[in-house]
N, C-alpha and C positions, 0 to 999 in steps of 0.2 A: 157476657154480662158480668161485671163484679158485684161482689154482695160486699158492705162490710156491715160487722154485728157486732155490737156489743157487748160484749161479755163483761165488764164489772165496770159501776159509775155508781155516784154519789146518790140515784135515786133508780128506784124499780119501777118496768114500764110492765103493762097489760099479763105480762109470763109470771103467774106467781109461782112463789117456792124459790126464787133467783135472792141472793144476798146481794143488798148493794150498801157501800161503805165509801168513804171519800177516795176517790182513784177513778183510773180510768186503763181500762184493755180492751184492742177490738181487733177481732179475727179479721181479716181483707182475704178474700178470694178474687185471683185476678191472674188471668194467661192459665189457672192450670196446678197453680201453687199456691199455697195456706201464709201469709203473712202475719204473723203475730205483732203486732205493735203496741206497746208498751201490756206490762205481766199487771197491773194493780201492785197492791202495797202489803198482800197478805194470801192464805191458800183462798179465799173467798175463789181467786179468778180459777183454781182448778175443778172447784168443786160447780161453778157457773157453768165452766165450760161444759162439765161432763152430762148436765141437765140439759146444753144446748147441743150435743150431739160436737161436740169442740174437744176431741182429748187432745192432749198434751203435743204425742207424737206426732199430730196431724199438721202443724207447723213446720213448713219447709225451711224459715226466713225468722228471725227475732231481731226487733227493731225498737231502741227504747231509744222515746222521745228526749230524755234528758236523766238523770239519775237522782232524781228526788225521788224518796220511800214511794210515793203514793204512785207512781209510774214503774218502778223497778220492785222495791223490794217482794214483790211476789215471784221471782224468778228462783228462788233455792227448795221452792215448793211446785211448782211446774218441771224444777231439772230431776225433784226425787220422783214425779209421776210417769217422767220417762222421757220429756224434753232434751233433742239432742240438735237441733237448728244451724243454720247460718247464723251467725250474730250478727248484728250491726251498731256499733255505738260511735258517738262527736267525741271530739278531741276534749281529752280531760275528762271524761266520763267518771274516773275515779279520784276526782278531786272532793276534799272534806265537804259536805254542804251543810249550813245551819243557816236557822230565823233566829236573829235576834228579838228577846224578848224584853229587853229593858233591864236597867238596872245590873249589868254585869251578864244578866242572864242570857243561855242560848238553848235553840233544841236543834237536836240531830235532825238533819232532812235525808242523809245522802241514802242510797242503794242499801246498803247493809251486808255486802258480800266483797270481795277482791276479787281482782282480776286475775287472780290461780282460777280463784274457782269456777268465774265466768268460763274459761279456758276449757276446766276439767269435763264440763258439761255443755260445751256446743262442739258441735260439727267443725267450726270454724269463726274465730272473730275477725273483725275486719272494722276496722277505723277510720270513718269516715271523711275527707278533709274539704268535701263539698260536695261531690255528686256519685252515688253508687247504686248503679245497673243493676234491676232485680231480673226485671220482666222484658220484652216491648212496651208493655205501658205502662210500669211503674217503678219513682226512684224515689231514692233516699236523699234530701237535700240539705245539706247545712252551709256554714259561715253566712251569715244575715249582716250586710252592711246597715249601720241605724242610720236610714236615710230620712224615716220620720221622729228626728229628735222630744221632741215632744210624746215617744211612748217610751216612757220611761220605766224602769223595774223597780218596786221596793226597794228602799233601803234596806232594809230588815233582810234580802237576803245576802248573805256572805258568804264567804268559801273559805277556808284554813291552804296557805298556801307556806312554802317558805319561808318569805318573811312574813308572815303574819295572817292575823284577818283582812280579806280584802272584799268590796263589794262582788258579786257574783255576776259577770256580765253573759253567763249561761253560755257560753262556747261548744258546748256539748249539745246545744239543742237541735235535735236535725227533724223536719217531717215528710211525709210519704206524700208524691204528687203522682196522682194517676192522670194520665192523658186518656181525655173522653172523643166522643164526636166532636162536642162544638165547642171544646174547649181543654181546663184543668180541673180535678179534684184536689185541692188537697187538704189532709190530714195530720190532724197537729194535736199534740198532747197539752199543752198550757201556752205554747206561745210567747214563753217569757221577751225573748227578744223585741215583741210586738207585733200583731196579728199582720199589720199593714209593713212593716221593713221584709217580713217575710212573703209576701206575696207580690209587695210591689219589684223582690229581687226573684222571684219565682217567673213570674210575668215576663222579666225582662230576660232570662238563660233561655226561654221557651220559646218565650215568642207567641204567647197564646194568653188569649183571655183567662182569669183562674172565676169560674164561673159557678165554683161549689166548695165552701168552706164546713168541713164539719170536727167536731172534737174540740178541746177547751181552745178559749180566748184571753184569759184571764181579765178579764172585764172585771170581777166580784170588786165591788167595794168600789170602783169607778163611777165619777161622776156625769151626771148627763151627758155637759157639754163634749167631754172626750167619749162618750160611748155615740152622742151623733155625730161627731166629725168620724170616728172609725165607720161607721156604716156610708158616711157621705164619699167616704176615702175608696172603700170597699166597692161601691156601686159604680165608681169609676174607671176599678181594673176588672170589670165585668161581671163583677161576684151577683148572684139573681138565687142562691139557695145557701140557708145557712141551717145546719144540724148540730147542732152544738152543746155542748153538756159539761159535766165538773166544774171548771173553776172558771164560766163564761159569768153569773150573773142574774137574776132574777130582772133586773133592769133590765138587762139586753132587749130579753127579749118582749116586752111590755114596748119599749120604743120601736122597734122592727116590726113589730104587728102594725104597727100605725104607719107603716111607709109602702103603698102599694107596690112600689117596684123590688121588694125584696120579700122573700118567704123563710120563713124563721121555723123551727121544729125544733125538740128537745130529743136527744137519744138517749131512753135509759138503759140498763139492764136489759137485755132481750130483746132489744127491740133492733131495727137494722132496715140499710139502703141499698136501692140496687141501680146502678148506675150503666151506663153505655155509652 
């Protein structure tokens, strides 16, 4: 049976005494071994963990979604509590990230650490360039061809590159697909590339229905017509369970409740699924 739990998101479920702050970290248990996927954005996710019976060391695997603060920067606060992992990060992980803010203005999005120190404190890093072997049942997936044009990324997000600011087409973004019975899980920290380019290329390496989405969508601030074409899109490549949290939406899921062929649930803090 896999469990995953989340250990730090933007709201606290039923477990009081948990801090929850904008971010997202969730322990996956699967074959045997502790997956960490993505640290949160501050020590909140160690001190979460330790209340959920989750210390540091017990992570065999660390897997960050993409290297925005709210996904990584909690990792130089898990490596001082004794985090010594496999790492796993997307190509350009440590590329500059900001939101533009208007008027000249920027803020810092990216990690908040280099790749010495990532280095100094894991087991081993390892650069993802499409598909890497955890388990039997579960892998790390990146490169997302945008086959549905139409989900596009902010503007607002940019990267500092050589020559210059460039928009941020999120190259680094990989998520974790667990192979179920009758089907796929899989687990995504924001999605930036788009819920659907990633699932409908997830669908198509597998060969299997992806029949469980859970972890952010970035839906927030999305208007109807595109948060029901994503679910019309979604229930086409077999998706029937969606658990979803941080930067999905308040929308979302108010439209999902009203479509009987799909079931919607929010993961806060503490709370957690258990799969087969």
């Amino acid at each position: 049976m896999i469990r995953i739990l989340t250990l730090l998101e933007n709201q606290a479920g039923a477990r009081k005494g948990l801090i929850s702050e904008h971010g997202l970290s969730f322990a996956v248990d699967v074959d045997g071994i502790r997956i960490l996927f993505d640290c949160g954005g501050s020590e909140s996710t160690v001190r979460n963990g330790r209340l959920l019976n989750v210390t540091p060391v017990s992570a065999d695997v660390l897997a960050f979604s993409h290297s925005h603060y709210d996904h990584a920067a909690g990792f130089p606060f898990l490596a001082e509590a004794g985090l010594r992992a496999k790492t796993v990060i997307g190509p350009h992980f440590f590329e500059e990230k900001y939101a533009a803010g208007g008027n000249g203005r920027y803020s810092y999005l990216g990690c908040g650490f280099s790749e010495r120190e990532l280095r100094e404190h894991s087991a081993s890093v390892t650069v993802n360039e499409k598909t890497v072997r955890l388990t039997p049942r579960a892998a790390l997936e990146t490169s997302f061809p945008r086959i549905c044009r139409w989900e596009t990324i902010p503007e607002r997000f940019v990267k500092r590159t050589k020559s210059g600011l460039e928009p941020d087409d999120f190259e680094d973004e990989q998520c974790l697909v667990l192979e179920l019975k009758d089907g796929l899980a899989v687990v995504t920290g924001c999605s930036h590339p788009g819920i659907l380019n990633m699932v409908t290329e997830i669908r198509r390496r597998y060969q299997k229905p992806v029949t469980a989405v859970i972890g952010g969508i970035h839906l927030s601030g999305a208007d109807s017509g595109r948060i029901e074409r994503t679910v019309r899109e979604l229930k086409a490549v077999g998706t029937k369970l969606m658990w979803c949290n941080h930067c999905s939406g308040s929308k979302v899921r108010e439209i999902i409740e009203r479509d009987p062929e799909i079931t919607f649930e929010h993961l806060a803090a503490g709370d957690c699924v258990f799969l087969e």
